[in-house]
C-alpha positions in Angstrom: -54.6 88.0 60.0 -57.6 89.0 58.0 -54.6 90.0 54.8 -53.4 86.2 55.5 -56.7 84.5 54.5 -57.4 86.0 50.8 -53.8 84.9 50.0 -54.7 81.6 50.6 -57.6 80.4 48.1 -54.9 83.0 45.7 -52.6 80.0 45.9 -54.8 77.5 46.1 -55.9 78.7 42.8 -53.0 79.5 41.5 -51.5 76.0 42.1 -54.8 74.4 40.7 -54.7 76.3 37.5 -51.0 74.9 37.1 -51.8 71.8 37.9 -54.7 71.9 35.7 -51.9 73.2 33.2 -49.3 70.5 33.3 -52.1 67.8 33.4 -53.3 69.4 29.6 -49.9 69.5 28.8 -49.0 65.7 29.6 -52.4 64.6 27.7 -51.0 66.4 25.1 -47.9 65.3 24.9 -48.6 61.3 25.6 -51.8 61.8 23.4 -51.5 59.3 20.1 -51.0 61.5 17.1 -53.4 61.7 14.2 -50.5 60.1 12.4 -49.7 57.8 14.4 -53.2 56.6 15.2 -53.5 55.9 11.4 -50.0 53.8 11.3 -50.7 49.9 10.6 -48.6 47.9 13.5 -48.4 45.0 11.3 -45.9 45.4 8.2 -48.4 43.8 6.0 -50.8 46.7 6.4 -48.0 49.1 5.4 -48.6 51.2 2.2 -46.4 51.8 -0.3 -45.7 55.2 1.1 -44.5 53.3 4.5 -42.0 51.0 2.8 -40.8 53.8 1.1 -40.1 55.9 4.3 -39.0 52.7 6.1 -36.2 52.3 3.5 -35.0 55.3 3.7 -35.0 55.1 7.6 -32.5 52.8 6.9 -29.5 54.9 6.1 -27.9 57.0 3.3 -27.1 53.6 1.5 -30.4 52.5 1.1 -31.9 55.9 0.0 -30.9 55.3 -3.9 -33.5 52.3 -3.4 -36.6 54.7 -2.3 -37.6 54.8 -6.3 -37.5 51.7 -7.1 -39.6 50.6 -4.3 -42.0 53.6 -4.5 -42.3 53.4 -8.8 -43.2 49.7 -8.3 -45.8 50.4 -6.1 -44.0 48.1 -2.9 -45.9 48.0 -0.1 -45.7 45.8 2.9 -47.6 42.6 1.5 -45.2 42.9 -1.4 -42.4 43.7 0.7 -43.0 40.4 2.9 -42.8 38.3 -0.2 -39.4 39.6 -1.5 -36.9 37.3 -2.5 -33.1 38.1 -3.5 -34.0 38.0 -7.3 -37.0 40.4 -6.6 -34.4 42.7 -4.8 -31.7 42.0 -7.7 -35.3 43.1 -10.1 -35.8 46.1 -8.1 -32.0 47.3 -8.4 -30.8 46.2 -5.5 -27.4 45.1 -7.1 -25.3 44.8 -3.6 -25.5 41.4 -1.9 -24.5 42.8 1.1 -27.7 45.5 0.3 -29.7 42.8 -0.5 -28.6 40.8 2.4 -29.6 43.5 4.8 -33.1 43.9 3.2 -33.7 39.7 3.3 -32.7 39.6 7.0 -34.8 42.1 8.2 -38.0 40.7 5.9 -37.4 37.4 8.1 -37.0 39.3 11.0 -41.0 41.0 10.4 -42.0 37.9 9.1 -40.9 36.3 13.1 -42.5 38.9 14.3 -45.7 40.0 12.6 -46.3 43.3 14.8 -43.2 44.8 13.8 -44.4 48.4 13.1 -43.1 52.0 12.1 -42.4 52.1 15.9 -39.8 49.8 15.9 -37.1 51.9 13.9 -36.1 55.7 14.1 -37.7 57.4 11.4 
């Protein structure tokens, strides 16, 4: 009996220090990142580095636009503001490119929170 007892607090302390464990690990993990915890939410507040990721987000298509955007200095006020001539200005020579690109400026315009969340980078 008495070899019984000091086996005890052994797992009690055992299973508190995993406990302890897997809480540190789960703050960790659902912790905000430093870079995330810098990311505007608003699509306004995004810098030209943002748009520039953003775009390329987007697909293999729209990578040959990341240059243009990023030598012009784009960022999300700008962005907001585009209009199919600017995008024709900035080399995007597809309608259906520059289609794509007006549709989702209307759709962060309808929602002004849109942020670096909302897409897969």
């Amino acid at each position: 009996e008495t070899g019984a007892q000091p086996t005890k607090p052994k797992n009690t302390y055992l299973t508190l220090t995993m406990l302890g464990s897997v809480m540190i690990l789960i703050a960790i993990t659902f912790s905000p990142s430093e870079s995330s915890s810098n990311t505007p939410h608003s699509v306004s507040e995004w810098d030209h580095h943002q748009v520039v990721e953003w775009i390329g987000d987007q697909g293999e298509w729209a990578e040959q636009y990341q240059d243009a955007f990023d030598d012009q200095k784009i960022n999300g006020k700008l962005f907001l503001l585009l209009d199919e001539k600017n995008l024709e200005d900035l080399g995007v020579s597809s309608a259906f490119h520059r289609t794509f690109f007006l549709n989702k400026i209307s759709e962060f315009k309808s929602n002004p929170r849109s942020s670096l969340a909302t897409y897969t980078p």
